[in-house]
N, C-alpha and C positions, 0 to 999 in steps of 0.2 A: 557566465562572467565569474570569473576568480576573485578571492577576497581579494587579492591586490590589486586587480582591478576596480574593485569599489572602493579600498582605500586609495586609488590616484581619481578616479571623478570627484571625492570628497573635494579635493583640494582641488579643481581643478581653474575654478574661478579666481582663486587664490594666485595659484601657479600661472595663468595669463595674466594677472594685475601686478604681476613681480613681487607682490608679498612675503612669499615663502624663504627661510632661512636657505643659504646656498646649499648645506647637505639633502635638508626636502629636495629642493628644486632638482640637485642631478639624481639622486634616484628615480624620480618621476621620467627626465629626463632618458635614463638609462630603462624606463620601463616603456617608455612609449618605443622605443628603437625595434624591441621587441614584442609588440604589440598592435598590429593594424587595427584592432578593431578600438580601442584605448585612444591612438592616433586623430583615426576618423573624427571618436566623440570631439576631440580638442579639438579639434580645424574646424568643426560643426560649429562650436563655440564660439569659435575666433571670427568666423564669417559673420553671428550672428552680433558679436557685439560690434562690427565692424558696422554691420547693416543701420544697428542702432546710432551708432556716431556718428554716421554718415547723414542721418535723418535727424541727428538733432544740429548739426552743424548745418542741414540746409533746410530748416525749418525757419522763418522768415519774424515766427511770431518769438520765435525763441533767441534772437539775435539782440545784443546790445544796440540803441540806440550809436549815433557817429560821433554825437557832440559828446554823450557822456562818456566813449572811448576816450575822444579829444581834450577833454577838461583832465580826463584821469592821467593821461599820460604827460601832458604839460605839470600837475601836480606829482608826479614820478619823478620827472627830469630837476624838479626846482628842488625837489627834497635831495638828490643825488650831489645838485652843484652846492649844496650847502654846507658852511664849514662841519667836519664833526664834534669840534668841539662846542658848537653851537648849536650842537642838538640836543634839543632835551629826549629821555628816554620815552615819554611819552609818544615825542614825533617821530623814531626812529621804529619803536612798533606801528604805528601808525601805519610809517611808507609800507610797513613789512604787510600788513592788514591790508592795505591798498594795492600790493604788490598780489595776494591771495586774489583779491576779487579780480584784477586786472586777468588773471590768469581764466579765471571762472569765469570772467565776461565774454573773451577770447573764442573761446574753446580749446580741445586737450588736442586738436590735431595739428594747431603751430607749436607743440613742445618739441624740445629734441633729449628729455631727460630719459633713460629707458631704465628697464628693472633687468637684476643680477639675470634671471631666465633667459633672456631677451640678448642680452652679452652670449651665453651658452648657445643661441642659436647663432651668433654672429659668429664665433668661433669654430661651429660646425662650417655654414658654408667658407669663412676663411681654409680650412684644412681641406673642403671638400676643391678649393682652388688650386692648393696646392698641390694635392694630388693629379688633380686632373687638367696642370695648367705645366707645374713643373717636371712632372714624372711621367705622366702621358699624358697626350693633348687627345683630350675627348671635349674641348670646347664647342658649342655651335657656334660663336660665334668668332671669327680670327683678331688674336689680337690686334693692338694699334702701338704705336709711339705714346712715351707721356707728353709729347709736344701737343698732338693731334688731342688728346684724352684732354687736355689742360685747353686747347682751345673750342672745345667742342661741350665738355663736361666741370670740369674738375681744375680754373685753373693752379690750384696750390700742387696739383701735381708735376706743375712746371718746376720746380725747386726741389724734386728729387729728382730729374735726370742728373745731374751730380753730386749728390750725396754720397758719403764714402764712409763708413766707422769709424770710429774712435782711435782704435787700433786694428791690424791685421795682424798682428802677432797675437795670437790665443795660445793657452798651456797647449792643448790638443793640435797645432800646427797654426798655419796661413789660411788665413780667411779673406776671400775673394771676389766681387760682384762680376758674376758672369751676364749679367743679360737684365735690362729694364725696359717695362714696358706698363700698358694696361688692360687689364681683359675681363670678359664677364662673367660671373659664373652664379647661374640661379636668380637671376636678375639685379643681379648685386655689382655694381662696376668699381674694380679694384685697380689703386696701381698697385705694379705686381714688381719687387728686385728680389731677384734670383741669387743667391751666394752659395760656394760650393766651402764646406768644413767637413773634416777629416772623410775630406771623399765624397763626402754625403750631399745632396742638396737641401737646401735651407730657403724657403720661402720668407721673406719681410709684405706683409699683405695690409695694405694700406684702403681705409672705406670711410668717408666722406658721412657725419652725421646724416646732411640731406639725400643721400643714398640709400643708408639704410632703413630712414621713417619714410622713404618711397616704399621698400621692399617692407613696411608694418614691422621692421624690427627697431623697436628702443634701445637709448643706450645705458649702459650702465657708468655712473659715477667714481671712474678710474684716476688714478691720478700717472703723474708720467712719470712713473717705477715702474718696471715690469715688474706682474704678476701672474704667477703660475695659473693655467685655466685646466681643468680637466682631459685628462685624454684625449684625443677624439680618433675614435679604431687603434691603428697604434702609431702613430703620430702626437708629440705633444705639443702644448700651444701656450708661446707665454702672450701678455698682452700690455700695450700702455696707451696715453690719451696724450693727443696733440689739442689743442685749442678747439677744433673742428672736426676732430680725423679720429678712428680708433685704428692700430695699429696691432696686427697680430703678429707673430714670430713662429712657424710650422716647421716641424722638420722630424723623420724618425728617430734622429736622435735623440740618444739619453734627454731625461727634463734637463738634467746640470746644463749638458753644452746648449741645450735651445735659453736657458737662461743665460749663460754667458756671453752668447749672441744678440741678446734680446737688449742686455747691457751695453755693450756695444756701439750697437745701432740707436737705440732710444734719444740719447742728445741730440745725435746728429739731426734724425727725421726731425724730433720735433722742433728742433731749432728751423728745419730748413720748412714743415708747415705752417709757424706761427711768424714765420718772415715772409709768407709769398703774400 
């Protein structure tokens, strides 16, 4: 084992819990890619806290009672419909105080909040779609229609079969949707619109919060700007947040044009997610 290697185990529980400042996180990142044995120890990990959650969410003696779920959450709803200005600051920490425990009483496996690392993994198999969904189809599984995907899966993907950009006139020429649909890739179900810029294609890679806390990826707390994410091979990847959806933007193009795209498209998608 290499000192680098013992400084990414250091962190390693850290960097599962999303802790870690974003430049920690992709080093580590960029150290595990290179490192099986490094890899291994974290999925070890990940399995075991997994194991643990799993046993305290179906531990019987460890479950909140139903009434005092029921008392808390009718006390949620009453403190929500009340005026604000009729709150004093005391009941407003209060709901917030109640709000904590509601979550703690729950358990952590109905959140859908994830941590910045957990984004970096969403972004990998986003790119890893588009590679192998828009440039070569090394999928197992064929894709579908967003109709089929919408009424099977995902129906807010029913409201980007016609979604179009902002504009199609970019500095860099005509930007174009050549092809929508949905497909899988690493057990992650995306809808998938295909656009071709300056020759190049351009993946818009569309993933359902409840998709990806299936696939044990969290989300991170995006707002709907795109924002530049990390490389991934050479491919870059901007990203923004629809109500329910995070929305990637892949393509070999320069970062500029995948952000110019990214721009682009953002209104549109998220206008046509938080209508479906």
């Amino acid at each position: 084992m290499t000192a680098e290697c013992r400084r990414v185990r250091e962190r390693a529980d850290a960097f599962l819990s999303g802790q870690l400042l974003i430049e920690t996180t992709d080093d580590i990142v960029r150290h595990l890619d290179g490192c099986p044995a490094c890899r291994a120890d974290f999925e070890a990990r990940q399995r075991l806290r997994g194991a643990l959650k799993s046993a305290f969410e179906q531990s019987t003696d460890l479950q909140p009672r139903p009434e005092f779920v029921d008392a808390l959450r009718r006390r949620l709803s009453d403190e929500a419909a009340a005026p604000v200005r009729q709150a004093a600051p005391w009941r407003r920490w209060g709901a917030i105080a109640a709000s904590v425990l509601l979550v703690v009483a729950v358990g952590v496996g109905s959140l859908a909040w994830l941590a910045p690392s957990r984004l970096a993994a969403l972004a990998r198999l986003a790119a890893g779609d588009h590679e192998n969904c828009a440039l070569t189809f090394r999928l197992a599984e064929k894709p579908i229609s967003l109709e089929q995907a919408a009424a099977q899966y995902d129906a807010a993907f029913r409201a980007l079969q016609a979604v179009e950009p902002e504009t199609t006139a970019l500095p860099g020429g005509a930007l174009e949707v050549v092809d929508r649909h949905s497909c899988v890739w690493q057990g992650v179900r995306f809808a998938h619109l295909v656009l071709r810029y300056k020759a190049t294609l351009v993946s818009v890679v569309v993933a359902s919060d409840a998709a990806a806390t299936a696939a044990w990826i969290p989300w991170a707390g995006l707002d709907h700007n795109p924002a530049a994410q990390p490389p991934v091979g050479g491919e870059h990847v901007a990203s923004f947040r629809g109500s329910a959806h995070t929305v990637f933007v892949v393509s070999t193009l320069p970062d500029d044009d995948v952000q110019a795209v990214a721009r682009v498209m953002a209104g549109p998608v998220v206008q046509a997610l938080g209508g479906a």
